[in-house]
N, C-alpha and C positions, 0 to 999 in steps of 0.2 A: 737300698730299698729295705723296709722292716714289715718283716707281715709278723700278726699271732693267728694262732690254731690253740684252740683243744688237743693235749693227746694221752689219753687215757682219764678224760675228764680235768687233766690237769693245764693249766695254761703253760704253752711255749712259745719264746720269742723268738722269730729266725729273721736272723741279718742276711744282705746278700748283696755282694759290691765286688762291680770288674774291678778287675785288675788290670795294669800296662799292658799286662804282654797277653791279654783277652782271657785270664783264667778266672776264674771268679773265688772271691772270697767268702766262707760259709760261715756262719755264726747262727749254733743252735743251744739256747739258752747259754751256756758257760763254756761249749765246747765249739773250735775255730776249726773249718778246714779249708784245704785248697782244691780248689776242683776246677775240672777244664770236662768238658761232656760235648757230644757228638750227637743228634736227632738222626734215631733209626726210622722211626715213623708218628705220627701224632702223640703216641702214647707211650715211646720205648724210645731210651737215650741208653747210648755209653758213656759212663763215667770214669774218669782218673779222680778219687777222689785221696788226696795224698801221696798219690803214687799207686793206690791200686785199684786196678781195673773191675769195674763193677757194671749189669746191666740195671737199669731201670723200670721200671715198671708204674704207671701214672697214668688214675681214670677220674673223672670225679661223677659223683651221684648226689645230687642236692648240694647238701652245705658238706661235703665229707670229701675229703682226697684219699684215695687210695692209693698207700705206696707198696711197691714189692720192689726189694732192694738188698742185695746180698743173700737171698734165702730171706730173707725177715719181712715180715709183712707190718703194716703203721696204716693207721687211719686216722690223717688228721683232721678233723672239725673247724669249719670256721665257725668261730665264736659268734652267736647270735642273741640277741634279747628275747626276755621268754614268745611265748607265743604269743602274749595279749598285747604286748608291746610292739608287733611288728609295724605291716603299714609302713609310714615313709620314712622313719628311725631304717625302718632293715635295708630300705633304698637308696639312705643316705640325704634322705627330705628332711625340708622343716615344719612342713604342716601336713596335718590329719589327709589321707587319702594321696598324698601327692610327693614326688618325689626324686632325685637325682641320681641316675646310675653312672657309678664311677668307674674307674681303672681299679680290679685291684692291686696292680701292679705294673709298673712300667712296659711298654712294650711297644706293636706295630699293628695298627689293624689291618687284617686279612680278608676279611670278612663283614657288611653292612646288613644286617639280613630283613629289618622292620624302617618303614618311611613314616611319614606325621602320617597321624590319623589310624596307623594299625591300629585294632585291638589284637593283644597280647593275652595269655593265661601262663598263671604261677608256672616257672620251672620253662617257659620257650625262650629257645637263646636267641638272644638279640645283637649282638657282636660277638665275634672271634677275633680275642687278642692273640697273638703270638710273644711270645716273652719267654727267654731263656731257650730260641729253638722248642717249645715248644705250643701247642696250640690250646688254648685256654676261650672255655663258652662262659659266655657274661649270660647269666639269663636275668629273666624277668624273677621279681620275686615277690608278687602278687598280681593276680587280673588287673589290665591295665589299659588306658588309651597311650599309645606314642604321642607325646605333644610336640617334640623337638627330638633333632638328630643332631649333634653337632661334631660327629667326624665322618670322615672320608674312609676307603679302603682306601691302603697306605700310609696313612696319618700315622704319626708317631705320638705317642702319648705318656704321658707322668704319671706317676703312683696320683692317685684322686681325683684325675680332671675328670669334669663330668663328660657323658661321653651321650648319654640319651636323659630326656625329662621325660616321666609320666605322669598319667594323672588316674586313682584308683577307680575301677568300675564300682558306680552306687550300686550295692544289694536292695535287695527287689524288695521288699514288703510281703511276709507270707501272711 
């Protein structure tokens, strides 16, 4: 699985692939490690990452991940198009108002929380992935009608399948 982030304004690529024996293999930008991690609770894991034991720490707020990890704190960014651009580009659509939310990352759904026909507002989570033992909120990313649901709690899913189709609330005419 390959996700980017922003971090410190700057772009990172981070790899991340089991391994045999369930440990996982880490790739961030140029540097590899090996890690196995343990889910304390939604937000906190234990990590082995090389050999040394580390707690975790992981929230997100919008587009930003919050990490606290070894004493260090990181704030990754997913990368987003400016603001003018959003709309069904940031939802992964191909036309103006309308659009597909996908996986950002492989994982289990936990969680179904919107049927056809909700309306939705920017920022309300719509699935809870679970991925790497931890739980992850897919939200909305503009005011929205649900047109389609296409997974289940339990479903298992791939980096990109789309998971809900929306279509944008027309603004009103002032």
């Amino acid at each position: 699985m390959e996700m980017n982030f922003l971090l410190a304004g700057e772009p990172v690529k981070v790899q991340l692939e089991r391994q045999q024996d369930d440990c996982w293999q880490l790739q961030v930008g140029e540097r590899t490690f090996r890690v196995d991690y343990s889910r304390l609770s939604p937000e906190t894991a234990s990590l082995l990452i090389d050999g040394r034991s580390l707690t975790a720490h992981v929230s997100q707020v919008e587009d930003n991940l919050h990490v606290s990890i070894g004493g260090r704190r990181y704030t990754l960014q997913l990368p987003r198009q400016d603001r003018a651009g959003r709309g069904a580009a940031a939802a992964g659509g191909t036309g103006p108002g309308s659009g597909s939310i996908k996986t950002p990352m492989p994982g289990l759904i936990v969680k179904v929380l919107v049927q056809p026909g909700a309306t939705v507002e920017a920022g309300n989570t719509l699935v809870i992935l679970e991925a790497m033992k931890m739980e992850n909120a897919v939200k909305a990313p503009f005011a929205a009608v649900v047109k389609a649901v296409n997974v289940a709690e339990g479903d298992q899913t791939n980096l990109g399948d789309v998971l809900i189709e929306i279509e944008a609330l027309q603004a009103t005419a002032e």
